[in-house]
PQR file with spaces between the fields and no chain letter, atoms N, CA, C, O and H, PARSE charges and radii, in Angstrom:
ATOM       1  N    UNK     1     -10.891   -8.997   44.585 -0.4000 1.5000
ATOM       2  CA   UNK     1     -10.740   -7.607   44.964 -0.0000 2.0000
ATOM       3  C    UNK     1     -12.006   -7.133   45.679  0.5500 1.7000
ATOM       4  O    UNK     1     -13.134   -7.395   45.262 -0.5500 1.4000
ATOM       5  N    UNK     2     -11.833   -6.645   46.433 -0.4000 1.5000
ATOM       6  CA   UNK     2     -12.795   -6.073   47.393 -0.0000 2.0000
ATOM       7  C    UNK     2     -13.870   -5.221   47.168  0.5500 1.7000
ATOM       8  O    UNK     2     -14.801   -5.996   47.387 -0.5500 1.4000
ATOM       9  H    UNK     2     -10.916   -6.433   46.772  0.4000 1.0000
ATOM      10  N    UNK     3     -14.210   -4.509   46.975 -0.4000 1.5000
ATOM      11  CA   UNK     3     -15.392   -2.943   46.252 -0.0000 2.0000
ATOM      12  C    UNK     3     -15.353   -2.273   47.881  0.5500 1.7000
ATOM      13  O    UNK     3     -15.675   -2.632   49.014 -0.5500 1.4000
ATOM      14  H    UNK     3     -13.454   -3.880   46.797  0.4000 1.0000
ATOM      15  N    UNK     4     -14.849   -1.278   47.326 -0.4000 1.5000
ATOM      16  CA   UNK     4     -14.708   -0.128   48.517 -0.0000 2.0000
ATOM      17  C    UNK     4     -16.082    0.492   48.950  0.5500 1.7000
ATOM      18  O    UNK     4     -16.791    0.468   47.944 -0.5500 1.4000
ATOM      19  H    UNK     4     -14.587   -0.986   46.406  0.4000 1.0000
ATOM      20  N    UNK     5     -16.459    0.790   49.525 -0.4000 1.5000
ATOM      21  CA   UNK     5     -17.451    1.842   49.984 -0.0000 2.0000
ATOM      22  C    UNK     5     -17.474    3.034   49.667  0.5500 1.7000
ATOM      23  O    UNK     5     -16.429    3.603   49.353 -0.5500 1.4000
ATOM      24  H    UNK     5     -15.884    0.810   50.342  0.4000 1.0000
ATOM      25  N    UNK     6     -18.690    3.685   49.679 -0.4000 1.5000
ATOM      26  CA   UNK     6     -18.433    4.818   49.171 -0.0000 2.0000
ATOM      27  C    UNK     6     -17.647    5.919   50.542  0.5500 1.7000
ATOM      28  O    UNK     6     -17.161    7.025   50.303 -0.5500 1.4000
ATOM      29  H    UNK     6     -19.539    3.222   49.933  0.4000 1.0000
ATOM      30  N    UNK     7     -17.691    5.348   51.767 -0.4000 1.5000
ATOM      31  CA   UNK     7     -16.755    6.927   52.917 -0.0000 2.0000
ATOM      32  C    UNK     7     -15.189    6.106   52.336  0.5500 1.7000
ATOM      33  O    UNK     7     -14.222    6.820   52.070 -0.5500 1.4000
ATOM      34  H    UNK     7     -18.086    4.450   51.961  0.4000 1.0000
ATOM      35  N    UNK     8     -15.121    4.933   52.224 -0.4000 1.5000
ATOM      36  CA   UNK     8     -13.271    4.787   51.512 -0.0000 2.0000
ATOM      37  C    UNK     8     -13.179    5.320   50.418  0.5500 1.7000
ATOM      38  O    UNK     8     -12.192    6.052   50.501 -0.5500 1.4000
ATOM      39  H    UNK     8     -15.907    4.353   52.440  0.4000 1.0000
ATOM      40  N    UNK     9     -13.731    5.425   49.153 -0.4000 1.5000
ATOM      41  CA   UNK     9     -13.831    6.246   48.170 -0.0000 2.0000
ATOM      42  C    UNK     9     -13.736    7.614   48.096  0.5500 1.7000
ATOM      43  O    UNK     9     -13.043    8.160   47.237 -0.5500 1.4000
ATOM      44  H    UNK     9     -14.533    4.831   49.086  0.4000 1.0000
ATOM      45  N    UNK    10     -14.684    8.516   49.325 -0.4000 1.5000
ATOM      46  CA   UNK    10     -14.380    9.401   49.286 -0.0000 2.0000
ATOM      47  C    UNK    10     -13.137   10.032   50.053  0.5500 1.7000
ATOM      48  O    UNK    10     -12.662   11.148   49.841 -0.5500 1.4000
ATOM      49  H    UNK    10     -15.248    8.073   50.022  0.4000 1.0000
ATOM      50  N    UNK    11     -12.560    8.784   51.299 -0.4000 1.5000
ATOM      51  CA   UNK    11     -11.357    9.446   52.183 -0.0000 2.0000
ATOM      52  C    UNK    11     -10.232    9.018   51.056  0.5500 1.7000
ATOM      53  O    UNK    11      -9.379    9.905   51.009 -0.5500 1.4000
ATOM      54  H    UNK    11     -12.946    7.878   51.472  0.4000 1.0000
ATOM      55  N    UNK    12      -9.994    8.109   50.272 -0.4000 1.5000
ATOM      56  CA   UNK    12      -9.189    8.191   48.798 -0.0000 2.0000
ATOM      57  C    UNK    12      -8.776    9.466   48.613  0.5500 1.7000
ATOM      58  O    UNK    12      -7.931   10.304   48.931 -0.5500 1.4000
ATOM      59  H    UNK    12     -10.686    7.389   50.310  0.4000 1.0000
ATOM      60  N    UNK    13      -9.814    9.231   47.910 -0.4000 1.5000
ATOM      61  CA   UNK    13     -10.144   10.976   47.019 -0.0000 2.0000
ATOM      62  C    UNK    13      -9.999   12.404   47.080  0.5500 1.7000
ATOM      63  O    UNK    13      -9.925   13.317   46.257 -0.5500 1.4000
ATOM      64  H    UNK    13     -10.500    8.551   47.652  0.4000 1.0000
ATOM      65  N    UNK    14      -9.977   12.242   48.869 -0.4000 1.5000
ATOM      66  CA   UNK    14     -10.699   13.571   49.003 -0.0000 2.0000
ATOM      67  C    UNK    14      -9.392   14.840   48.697  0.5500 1.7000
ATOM      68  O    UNK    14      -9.817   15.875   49.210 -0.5500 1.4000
ATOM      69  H    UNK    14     -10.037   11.501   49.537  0.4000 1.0000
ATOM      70  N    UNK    15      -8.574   14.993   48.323 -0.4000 1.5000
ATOM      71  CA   UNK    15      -7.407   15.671   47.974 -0.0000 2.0000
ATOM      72  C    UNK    15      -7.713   15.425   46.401  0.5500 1.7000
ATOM      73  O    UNK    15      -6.670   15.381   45.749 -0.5500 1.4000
ATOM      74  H    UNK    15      -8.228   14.152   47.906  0.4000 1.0000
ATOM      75  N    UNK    16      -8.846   15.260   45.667 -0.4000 1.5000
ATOM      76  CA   UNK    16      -8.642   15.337   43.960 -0.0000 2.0000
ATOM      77  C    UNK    16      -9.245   16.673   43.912  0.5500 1.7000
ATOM      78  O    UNK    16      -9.546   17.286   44.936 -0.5500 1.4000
ATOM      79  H    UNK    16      -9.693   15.296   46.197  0.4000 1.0000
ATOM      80  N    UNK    17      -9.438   17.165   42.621 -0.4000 1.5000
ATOM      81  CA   UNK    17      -9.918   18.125   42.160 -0.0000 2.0000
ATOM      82  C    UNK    17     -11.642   18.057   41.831  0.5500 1.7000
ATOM      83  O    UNK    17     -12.062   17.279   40.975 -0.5500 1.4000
ATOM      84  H    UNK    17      -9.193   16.667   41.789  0.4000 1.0000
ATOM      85  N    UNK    18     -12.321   18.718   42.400 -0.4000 1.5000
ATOM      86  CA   UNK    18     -14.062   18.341   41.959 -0.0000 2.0000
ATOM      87  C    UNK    18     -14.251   19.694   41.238  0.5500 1.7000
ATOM      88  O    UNK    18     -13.654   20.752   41.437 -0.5500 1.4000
ATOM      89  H    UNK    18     -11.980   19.351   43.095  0.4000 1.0000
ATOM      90  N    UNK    19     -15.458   19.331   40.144 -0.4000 1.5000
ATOM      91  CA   UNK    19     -15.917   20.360   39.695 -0.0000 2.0000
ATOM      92  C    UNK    19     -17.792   20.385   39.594  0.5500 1.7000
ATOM      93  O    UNK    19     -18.232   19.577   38.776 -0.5500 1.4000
ATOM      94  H    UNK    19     -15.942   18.472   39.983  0.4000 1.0000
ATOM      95  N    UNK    20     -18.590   21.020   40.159 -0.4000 1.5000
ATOM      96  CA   UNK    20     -19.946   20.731   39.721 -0.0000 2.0000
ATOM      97  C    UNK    20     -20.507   21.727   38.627  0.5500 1.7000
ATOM      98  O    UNK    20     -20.262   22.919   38.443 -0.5500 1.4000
ATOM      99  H    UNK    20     -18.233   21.677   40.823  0.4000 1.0000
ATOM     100  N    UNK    21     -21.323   20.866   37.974 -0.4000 1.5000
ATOM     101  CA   UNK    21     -21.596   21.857   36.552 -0.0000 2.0000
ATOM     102  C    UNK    21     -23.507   21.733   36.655  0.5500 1.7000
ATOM     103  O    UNK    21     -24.061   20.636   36.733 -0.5500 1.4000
ATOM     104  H    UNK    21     -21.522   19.897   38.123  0.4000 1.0000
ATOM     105  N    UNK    22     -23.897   22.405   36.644 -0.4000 1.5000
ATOM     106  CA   UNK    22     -25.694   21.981   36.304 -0.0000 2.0000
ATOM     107  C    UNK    22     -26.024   22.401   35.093  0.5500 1.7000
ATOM     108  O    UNK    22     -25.541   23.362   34.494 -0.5500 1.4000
ATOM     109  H    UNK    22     -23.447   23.296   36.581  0.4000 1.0000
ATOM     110  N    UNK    23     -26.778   21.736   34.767 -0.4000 1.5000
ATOM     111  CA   UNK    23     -27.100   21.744   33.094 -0.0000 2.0000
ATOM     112  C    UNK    23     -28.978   21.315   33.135  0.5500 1.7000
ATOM     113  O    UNK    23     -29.764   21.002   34.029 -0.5500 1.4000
ATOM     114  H    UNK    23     -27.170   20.956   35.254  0.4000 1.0000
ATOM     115  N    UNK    24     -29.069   21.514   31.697 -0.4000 1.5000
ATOM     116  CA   UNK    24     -30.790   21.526   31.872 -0.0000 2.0000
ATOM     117  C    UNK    24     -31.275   20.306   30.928  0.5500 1.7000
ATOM     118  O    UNK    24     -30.556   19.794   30.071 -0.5500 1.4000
ATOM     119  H    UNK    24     -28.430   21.769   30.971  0.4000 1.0000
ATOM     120  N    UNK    25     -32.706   19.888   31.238 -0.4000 1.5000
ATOM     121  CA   UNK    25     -32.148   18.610   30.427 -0.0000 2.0000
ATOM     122  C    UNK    25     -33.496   18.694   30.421  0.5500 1.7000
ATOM     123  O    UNK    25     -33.997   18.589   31.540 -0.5500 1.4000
ATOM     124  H    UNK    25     -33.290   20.304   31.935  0.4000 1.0000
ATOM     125  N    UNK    26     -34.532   18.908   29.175 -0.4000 1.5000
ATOM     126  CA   UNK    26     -35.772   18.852   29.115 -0.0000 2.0000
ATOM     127  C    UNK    26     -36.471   19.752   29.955  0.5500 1.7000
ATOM     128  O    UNK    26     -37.699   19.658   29.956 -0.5500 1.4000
ATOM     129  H    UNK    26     -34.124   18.993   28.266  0.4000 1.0000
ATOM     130  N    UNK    27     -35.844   20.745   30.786 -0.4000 1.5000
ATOM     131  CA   UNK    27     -36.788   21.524   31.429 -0.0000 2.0000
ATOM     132  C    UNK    27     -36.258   21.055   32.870  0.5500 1.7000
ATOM     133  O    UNK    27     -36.465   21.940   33.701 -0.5500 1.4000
ATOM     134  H    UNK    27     -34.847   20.821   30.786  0.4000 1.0000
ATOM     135  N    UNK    28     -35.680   20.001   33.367 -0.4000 1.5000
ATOM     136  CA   UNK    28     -35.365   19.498   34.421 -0.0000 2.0000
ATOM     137  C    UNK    28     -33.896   20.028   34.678  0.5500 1.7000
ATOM     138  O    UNK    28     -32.956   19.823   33.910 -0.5500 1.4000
ATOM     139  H    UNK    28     -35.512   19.283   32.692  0.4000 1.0000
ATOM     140  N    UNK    29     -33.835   20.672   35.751 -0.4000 1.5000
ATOM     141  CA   UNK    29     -31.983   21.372   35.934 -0.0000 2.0000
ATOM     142  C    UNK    29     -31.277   19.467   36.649  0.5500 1.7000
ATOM     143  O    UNK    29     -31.752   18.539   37.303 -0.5500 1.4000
ATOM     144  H    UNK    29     -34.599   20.838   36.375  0.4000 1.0000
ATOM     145  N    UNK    30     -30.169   19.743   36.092 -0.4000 1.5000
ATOM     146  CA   UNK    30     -29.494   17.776   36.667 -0.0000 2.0000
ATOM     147  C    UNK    30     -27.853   18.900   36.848  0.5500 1.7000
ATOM     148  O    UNK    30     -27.341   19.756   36.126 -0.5500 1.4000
ATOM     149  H    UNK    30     -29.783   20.497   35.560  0.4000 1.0000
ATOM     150  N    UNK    31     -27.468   18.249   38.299 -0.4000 1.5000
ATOM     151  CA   UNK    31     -26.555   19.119   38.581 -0.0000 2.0000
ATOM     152  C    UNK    31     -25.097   17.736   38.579  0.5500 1.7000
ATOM     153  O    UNK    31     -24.846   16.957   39.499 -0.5500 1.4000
ATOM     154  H    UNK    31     -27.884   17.554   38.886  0.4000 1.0000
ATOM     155  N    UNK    32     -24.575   17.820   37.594 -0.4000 1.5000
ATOM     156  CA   UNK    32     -23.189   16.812   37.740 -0.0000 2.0000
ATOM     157  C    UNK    32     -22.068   17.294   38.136  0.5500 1.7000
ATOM     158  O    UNK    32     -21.585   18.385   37.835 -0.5500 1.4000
ATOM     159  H    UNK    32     -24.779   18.453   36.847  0.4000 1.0000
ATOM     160  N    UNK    33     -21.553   16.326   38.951 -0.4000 1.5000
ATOM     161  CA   UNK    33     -20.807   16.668   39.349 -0.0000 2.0000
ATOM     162  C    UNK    33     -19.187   15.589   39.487  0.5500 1.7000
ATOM     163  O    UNK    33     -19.162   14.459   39.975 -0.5500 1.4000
ATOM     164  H    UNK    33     -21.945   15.439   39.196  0.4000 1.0000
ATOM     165  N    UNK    34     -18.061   16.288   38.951 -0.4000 1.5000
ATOM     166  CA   UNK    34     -16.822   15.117   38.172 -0.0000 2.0000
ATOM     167  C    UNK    34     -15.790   15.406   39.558  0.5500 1.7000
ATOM     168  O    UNK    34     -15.514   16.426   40.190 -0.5500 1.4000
ATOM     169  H    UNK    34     -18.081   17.206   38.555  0.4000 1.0000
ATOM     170  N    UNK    35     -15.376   13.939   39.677 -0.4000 1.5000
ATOM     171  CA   UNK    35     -14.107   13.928   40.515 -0.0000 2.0000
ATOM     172  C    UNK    35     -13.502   13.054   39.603  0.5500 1.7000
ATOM     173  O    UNK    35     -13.728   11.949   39.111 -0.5500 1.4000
ATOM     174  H    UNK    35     -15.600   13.111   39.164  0.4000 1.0000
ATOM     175  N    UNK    36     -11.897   14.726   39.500 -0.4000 1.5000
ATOM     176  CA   UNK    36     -10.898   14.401   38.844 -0.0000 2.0000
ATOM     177  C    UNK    36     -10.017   13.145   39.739  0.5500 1.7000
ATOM     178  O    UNK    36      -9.453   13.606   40.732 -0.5500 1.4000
ATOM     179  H    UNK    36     -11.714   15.625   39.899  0.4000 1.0000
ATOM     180  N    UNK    37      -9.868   11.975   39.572 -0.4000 1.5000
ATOM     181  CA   UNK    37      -9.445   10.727   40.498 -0.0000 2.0000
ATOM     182  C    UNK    37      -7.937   10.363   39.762  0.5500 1.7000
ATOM     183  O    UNK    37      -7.021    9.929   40.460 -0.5500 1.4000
ATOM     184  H    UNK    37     -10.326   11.601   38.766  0.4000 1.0000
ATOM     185  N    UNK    38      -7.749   10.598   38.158 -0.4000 1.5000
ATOM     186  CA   UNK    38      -7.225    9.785   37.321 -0.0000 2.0000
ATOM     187  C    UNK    38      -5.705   10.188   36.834  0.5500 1.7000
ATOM     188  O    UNK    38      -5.391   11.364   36.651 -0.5500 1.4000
ATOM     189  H    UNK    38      -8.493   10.950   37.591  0.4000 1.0000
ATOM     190  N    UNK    39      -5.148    9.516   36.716 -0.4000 1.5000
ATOM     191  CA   UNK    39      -4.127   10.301   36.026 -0.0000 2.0000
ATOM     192  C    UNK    39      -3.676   10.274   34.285  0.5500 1.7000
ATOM     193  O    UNK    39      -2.540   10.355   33.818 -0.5500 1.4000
ATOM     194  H    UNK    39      -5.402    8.561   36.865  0.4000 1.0000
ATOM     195  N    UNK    40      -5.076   10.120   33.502 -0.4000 1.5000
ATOM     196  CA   UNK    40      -4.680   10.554   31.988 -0.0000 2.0000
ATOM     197  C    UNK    40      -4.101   11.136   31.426  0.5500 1.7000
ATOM     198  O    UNK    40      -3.916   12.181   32.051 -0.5500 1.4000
ATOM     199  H    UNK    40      -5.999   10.054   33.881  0.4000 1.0000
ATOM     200  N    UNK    41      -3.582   11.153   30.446 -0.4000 1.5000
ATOM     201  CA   UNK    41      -3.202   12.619   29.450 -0.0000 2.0000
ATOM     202  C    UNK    41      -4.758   12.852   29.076  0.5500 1.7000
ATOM     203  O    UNK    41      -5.660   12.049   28.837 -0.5500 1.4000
ATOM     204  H    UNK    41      -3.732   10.304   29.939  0.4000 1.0000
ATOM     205  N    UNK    42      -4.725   14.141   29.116 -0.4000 1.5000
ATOM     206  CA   UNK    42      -5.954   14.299   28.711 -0.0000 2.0000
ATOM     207  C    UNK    42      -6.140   14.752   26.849  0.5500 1.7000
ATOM     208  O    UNK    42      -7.173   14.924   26.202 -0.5500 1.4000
ATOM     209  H    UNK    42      -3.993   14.794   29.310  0.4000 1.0000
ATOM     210  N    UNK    43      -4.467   14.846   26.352 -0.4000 1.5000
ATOM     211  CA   UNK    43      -4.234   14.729   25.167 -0.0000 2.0000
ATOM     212  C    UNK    43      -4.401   13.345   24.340  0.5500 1.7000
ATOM     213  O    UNK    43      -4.602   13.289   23.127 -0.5500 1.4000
ATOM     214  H    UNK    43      -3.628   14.705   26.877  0.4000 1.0000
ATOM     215  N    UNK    44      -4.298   12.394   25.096 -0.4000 1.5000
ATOM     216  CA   UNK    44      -4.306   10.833   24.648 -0.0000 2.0000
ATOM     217  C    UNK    44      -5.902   10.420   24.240  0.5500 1.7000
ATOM     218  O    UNK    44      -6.427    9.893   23.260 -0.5500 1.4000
ATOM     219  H    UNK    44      -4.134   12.440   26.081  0.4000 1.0000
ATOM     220  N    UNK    45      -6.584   11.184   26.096 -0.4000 1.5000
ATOM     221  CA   UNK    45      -8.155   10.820   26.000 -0.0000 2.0000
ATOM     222  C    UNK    45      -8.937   11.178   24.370  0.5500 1.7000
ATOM     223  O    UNK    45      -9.516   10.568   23.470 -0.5500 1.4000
ATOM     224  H    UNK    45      -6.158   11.613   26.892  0.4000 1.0000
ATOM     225  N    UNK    46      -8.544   12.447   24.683 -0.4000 1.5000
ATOM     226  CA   UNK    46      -8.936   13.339   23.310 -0.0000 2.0000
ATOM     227  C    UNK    46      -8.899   13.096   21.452  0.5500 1.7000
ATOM     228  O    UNK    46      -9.461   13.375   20.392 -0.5500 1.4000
ATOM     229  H    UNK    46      -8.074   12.942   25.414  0.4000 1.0000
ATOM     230  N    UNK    47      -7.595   12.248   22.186 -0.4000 1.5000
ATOM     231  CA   UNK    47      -7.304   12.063   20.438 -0.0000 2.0000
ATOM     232  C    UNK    47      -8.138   10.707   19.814  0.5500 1.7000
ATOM     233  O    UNK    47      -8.681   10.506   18.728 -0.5500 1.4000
ATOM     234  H    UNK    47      -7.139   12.022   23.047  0.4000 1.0000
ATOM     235  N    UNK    48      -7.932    9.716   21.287 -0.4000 1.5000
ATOM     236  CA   UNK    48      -8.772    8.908   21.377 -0.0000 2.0000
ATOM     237  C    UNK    48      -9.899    8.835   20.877  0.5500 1.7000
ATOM     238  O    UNK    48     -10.136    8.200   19.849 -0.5500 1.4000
ATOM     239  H    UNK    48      -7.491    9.880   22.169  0.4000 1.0000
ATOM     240  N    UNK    49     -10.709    9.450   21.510 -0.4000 1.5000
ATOM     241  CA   UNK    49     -12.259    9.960   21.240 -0.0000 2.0000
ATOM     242  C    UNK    49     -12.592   10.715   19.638  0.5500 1.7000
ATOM     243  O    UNK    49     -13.699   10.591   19.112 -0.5500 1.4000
ATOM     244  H    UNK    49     -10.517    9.966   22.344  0.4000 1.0000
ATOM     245  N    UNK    50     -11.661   11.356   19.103 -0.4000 1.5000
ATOM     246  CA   UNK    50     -11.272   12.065   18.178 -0.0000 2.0000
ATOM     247  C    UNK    50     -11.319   10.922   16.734  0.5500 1.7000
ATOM     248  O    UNK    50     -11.846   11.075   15.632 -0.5500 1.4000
ATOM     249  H    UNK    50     -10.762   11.456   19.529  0.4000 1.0000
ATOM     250  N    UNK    51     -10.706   10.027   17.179 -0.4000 1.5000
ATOM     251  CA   UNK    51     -10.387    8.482   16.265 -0.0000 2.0000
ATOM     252  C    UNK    51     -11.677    8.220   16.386  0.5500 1.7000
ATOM     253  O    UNK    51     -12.422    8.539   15.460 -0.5500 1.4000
ATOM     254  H    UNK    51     -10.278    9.902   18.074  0.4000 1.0000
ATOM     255  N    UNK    52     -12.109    7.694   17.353 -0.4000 1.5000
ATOM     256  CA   UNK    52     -13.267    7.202   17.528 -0.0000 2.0000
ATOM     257  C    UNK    52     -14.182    7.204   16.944  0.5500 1.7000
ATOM     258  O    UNK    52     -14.820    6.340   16.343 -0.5500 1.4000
ATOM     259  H    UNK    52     -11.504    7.435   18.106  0.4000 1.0000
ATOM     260  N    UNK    53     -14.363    9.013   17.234 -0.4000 1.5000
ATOM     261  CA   UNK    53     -16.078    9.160   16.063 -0.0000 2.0000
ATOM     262  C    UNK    53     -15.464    9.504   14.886  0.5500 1.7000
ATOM     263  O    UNK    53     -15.930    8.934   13.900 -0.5500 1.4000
ATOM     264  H    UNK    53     -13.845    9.715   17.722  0.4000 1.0000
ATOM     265  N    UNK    54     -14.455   10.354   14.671 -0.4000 1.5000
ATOM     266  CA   UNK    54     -14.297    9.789   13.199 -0.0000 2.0000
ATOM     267  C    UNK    54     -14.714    8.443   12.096  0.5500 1.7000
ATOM     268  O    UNK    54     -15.626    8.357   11.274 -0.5500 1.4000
ATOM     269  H    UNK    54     -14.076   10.817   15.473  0.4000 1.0000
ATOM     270  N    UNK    55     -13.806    7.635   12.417 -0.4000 1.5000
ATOM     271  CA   UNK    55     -14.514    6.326   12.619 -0.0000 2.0000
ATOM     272  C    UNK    55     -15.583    5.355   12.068  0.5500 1.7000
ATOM     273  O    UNK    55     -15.733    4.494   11.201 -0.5500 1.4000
ATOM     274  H    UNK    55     -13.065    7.705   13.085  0.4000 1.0000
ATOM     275  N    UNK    56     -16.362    6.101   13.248 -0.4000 1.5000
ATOM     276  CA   UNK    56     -17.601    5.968   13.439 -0.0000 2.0000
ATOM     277  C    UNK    56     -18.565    6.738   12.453  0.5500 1.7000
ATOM     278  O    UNK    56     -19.330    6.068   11.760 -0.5500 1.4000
ATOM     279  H    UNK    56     -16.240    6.800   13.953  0.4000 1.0000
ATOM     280  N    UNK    57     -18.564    7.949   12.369 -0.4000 1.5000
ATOM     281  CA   UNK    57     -18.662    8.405   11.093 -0.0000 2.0000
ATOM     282  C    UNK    57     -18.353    7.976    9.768  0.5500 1.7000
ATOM     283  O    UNK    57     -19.376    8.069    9.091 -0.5500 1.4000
ATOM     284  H    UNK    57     -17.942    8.494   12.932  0.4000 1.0000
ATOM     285  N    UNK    58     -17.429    7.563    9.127 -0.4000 1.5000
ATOM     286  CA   UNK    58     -17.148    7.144    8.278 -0.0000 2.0000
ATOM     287  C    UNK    58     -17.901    6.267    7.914  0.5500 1.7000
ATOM     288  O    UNK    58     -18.699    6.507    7.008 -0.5500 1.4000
ATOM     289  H    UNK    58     -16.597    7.487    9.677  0.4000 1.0000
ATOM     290  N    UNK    59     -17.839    4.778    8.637 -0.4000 1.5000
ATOM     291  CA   UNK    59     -18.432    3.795    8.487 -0.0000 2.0000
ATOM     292  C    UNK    59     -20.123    3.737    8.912  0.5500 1.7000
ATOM     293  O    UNK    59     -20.769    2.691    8.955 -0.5500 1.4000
ATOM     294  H    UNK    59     -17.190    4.583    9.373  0.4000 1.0000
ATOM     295  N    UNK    60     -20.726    5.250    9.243 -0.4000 1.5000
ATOM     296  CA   UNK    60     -21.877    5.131    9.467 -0.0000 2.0000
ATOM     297  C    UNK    60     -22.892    4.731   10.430  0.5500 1.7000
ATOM     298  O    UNK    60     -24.104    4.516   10.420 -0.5500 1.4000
ATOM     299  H    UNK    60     -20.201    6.101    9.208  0.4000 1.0000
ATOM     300  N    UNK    61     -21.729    4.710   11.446 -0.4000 1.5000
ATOM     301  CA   UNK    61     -22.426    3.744   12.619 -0.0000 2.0000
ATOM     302  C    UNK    61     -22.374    4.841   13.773  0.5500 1.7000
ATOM     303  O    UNK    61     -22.269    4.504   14.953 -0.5500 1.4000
ATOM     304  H    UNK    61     -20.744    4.885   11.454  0.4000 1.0000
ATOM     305  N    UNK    62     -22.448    6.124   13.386 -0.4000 1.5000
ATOM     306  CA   UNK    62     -22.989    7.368   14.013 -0.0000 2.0000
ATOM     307  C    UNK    62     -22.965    8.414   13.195  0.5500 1.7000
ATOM     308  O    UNK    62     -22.103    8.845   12.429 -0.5500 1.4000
ATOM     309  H    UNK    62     -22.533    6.398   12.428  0.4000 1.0000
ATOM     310  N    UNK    63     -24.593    8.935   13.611 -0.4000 1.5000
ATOM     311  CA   UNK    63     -24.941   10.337   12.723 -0.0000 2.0000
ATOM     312  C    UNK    63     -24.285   11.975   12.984  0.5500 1.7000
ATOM     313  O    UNK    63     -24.199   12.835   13.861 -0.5500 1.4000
ATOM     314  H    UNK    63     -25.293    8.585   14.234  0.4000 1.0000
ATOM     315  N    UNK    64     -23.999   11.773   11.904 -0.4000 1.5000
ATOM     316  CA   UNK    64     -22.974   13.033   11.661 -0.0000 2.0000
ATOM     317  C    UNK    64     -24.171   14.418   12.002  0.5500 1.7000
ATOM     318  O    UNK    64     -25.382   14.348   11.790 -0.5500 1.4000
ATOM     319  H    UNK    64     -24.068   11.075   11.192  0.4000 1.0000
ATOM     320  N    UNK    65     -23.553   15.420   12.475 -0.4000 1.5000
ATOM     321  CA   UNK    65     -24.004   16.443   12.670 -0.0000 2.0000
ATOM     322  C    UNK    65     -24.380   17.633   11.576  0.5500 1.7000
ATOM     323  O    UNK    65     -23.512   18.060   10.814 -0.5500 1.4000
ATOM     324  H    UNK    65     -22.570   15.477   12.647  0.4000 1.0000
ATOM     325  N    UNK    66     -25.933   18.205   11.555 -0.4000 1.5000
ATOM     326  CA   UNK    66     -26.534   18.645   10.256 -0.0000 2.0000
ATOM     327  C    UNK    66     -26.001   20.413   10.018  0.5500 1.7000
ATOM     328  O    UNK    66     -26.870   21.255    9.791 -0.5500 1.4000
ATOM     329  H    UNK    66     -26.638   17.858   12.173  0.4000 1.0000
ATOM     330  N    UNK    67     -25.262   20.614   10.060 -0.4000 1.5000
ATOM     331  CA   UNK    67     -25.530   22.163    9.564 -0.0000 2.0000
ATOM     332  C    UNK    67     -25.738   22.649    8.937  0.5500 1.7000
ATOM     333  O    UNK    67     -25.632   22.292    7.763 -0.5500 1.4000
ATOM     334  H    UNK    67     -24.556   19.930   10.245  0.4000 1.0000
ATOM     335  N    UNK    68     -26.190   23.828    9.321 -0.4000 1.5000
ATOM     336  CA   UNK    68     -27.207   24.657    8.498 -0.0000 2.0000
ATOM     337  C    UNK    68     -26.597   26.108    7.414  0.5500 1.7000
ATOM     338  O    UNK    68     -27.402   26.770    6.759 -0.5500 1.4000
ATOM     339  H    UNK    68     -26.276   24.118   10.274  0.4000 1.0000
């Protein structure tokens, strides 16, 4: 399989949905930015991820969040 370039990537694409978000990250602004490309459920992704750290939690192999 070939690896596209990034101007075929973007003439693909260019009919998806983009969103840019900037966020701060130590004092440094980092501006990201998502192209929607995919066709997920984004209910599937979710629940997915949902299993996941559960999980992961359970068994300890990620730190659970402290509240106060």
């Amino acid at each position: 399989m070939k690896k596209k370039t990034m101007q075929e990537m973007n003439e693909q694409y260019k009919e998806c949905p983009v969103q840019v978000n900037t966020y701060e990250v130590d004092g440094t602004p980092c501006i990201v930015t998502s192209h929607f490309v995919g066709d997920k459920d984004i209910n599937d992704v979710i629940m997915k991820y949902a299993e996941n750290r559960a999980m992961s939690e359970m068994l300890g192999t990620v730190q659970t969040a402290v509240t106060a």
